[in-house]
N, C-alpha and C positions, 0 to 999 in steps of 0.2 A: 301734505296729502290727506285727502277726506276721506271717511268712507264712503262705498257708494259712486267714488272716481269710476269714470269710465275710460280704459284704453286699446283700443279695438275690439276685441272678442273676449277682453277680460273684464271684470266688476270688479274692483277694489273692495274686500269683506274687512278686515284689518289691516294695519300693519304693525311688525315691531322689529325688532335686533334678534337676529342669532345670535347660536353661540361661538361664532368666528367677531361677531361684534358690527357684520352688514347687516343695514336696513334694507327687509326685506314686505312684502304683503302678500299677503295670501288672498287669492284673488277665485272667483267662479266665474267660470266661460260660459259661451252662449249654447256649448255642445251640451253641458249641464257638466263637465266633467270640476274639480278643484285642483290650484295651480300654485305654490310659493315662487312669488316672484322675486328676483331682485330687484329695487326698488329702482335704479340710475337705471336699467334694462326696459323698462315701463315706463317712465319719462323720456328717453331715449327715444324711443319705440321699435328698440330693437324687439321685446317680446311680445306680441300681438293675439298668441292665444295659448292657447293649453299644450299645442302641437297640432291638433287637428286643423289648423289651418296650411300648414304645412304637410302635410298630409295630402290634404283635397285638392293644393298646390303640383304635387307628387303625381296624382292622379288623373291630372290635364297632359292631353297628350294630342300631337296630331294623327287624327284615327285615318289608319291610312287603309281601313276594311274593303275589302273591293278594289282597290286600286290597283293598274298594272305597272309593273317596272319590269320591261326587257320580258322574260318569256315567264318570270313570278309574278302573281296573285296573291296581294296580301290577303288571309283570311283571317284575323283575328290577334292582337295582343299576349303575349303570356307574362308569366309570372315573373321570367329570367329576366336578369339587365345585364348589360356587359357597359361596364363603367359610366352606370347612371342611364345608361340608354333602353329603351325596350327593347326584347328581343322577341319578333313579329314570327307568326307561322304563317307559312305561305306556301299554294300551290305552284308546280310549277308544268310548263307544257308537256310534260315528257312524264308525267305521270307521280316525279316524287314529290315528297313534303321535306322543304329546307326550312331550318331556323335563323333569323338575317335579325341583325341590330337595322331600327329604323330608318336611322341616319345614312348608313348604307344602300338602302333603297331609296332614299329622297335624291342622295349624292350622285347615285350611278354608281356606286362601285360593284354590286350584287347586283347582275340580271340571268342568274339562274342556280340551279342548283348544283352546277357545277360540268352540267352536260355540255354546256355552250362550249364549255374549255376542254373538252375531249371531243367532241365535233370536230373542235376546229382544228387539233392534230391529228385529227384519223385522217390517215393519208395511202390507206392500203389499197391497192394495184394502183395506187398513182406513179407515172412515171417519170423520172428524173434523169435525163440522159439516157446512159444506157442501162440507168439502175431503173428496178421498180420497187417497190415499198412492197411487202411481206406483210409484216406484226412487228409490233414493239419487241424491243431486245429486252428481255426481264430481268439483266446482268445489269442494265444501266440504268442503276439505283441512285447514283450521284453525277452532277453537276447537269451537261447538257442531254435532252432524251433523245437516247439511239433509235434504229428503226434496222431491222433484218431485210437486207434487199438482193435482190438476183441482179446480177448483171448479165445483160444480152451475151456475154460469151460463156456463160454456165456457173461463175463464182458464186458465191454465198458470202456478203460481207453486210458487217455491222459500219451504220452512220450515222451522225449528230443529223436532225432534223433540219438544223440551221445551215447545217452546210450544206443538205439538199435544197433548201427550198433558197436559198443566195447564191445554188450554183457552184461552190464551189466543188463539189466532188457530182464528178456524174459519172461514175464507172468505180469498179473496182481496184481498178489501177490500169486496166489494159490500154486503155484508152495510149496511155505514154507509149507506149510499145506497138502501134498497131503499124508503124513504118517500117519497123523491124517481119511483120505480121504477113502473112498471103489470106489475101480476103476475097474470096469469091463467093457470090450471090451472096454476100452481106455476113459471111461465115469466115473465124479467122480459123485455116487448115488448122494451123500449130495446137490452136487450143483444144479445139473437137477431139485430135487425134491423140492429144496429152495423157496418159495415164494419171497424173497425179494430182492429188487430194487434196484442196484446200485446206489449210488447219483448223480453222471453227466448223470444218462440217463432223457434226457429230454419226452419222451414221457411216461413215468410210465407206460410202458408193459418192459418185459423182451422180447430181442432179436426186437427193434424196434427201430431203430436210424432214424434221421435227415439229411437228407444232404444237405447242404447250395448249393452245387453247381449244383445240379440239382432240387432243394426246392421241394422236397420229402422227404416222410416218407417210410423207406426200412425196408422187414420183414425179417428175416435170423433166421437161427438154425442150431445150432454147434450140432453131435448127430453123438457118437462111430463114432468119430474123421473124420467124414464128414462133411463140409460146405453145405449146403442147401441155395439156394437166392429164397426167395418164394417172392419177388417181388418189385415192386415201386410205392406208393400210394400216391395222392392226400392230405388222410387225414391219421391221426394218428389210426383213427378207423378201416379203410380199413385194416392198418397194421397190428393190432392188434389180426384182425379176421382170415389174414391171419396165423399170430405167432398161433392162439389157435388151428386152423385147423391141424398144423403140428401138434403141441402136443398132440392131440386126436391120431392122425394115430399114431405118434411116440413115443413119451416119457409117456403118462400115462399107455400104456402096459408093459413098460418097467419098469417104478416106481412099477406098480402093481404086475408085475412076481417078484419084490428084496425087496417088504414090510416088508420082516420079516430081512431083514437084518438093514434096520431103526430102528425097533423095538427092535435091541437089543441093541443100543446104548441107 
């Protein structure tokens, strides 16, 4: 090897022996930077510059600035990689800024910033049978996501999403029971006229739930297959007076005109 060798982006300045005893040359690149090379590296043509062309390599990218994927706008490149990849800033329709590796938005796995997947399981006052969807249950932290639901006969129960939306639970349980049940004008006697409390109702009034997300106390009444929202209270008592109010107007004339049909069970 001469001096003055050229091999890619390097100029062969010398060469000699380290002190491991490889032939090595010391070479200047076209960036201006100076480079020891190993010599079989340079013949080879595994080493072609100082690094900076590896670098410049690094720095090719498909710019994906402006583009849309799903309801994100790429706006710009950053500095982050997530295993070699860029990690793109990007608008998205709904007002936030998500950070997405590229390859992700090229593929389709990323079209948004995470709204699209909470759209698509809000499912409140959707109706399922005889259940209606409430709010998410906050207690179901693991496996499948629950959802708080009224059932047309007054319960308050918790259900996996999937099992409403395939059907397989559409009531509370009464549903099994409704043969056993006296059902006039779409109202089962037994349950209207029941005293007793369902177990996950936290406020021990029938027809008076909790909502974390507005931390109120709401009073409702289910009544010959009518919804009723009598209100949003501060306190549990508020709610409660509401629930009894309805019941005087509604349900004790109603229990009172079918008393003798109780009585002969």
């Amino acid at each position: 090897m001469t001096n003055h060798e050229k091999y890619g982006m390097l100029t062969v300045l010398r060469e000699f022996q380290n002190e491991k005893g490889y032939r090595v040359c010391e070479c200047l690149c076209e960036c201006g930077n100076g480079k020891v090379v190993y010599k079989s590296n340079l013949v080879h043509g595994r080493t072609k510059s100082c690094g900076c062309l590896e670098e410049a390599n690094r720095r090719k990218f498909n710019d994906l600035s402006g583009k849309r994927f799903g309801k994100l706008v790429a706006v710009s490149p950053t500095d982050k990689r997530k295993k070699g990849n860029i990690v793109w800033e990007c608008k998205c329709d709904c007002g936030n800024t998500a950070f997405v590796v590229g390859r992700y938005l090229t593929r389709g796995f990323t079209k948004s910033c995470g709204c699209y997947l909470k759209e698509k399981t809000d499912i409140t006052n959707e109706q399922f049978g005889e259940l209606t969807a409430l709010y998410p249950d906050d207690k179901s932290t693991q496996g499948a996501q629950k959802w708080i639901c009224r059932c047309n006969c007054g319960n308050i129960s918790s259900v996996a999403i999937s099992n409403l939306r395939n059907g397989h639970t559409k009531s509370c349980g009464c549903l099994g029971e409704l043969e056993y049940r006296t059902l006039i004008d779409g109202t089962c006697l037994e349950q209207i006229a029941s005293k007793t409390i369902p177990k996950d109702n936290r406020s021990g009034v029938k027809g008076v739930s909790y909502y974390s997300q507005s931390a109120s106390w709401v009073a409702t009444l289910t009544f010959k297959g009518k919804h009723y929202y009598l209100g949003k209270y501060k306190s549990v008592l508020e709610a409660a007076k509401a629930r009894w109010h309805a019941e005087e107007q509604l349900v004790t004339p109603f229990i009172e005109e079918h008393a003798h049909l109780l009585s002969e069970k």
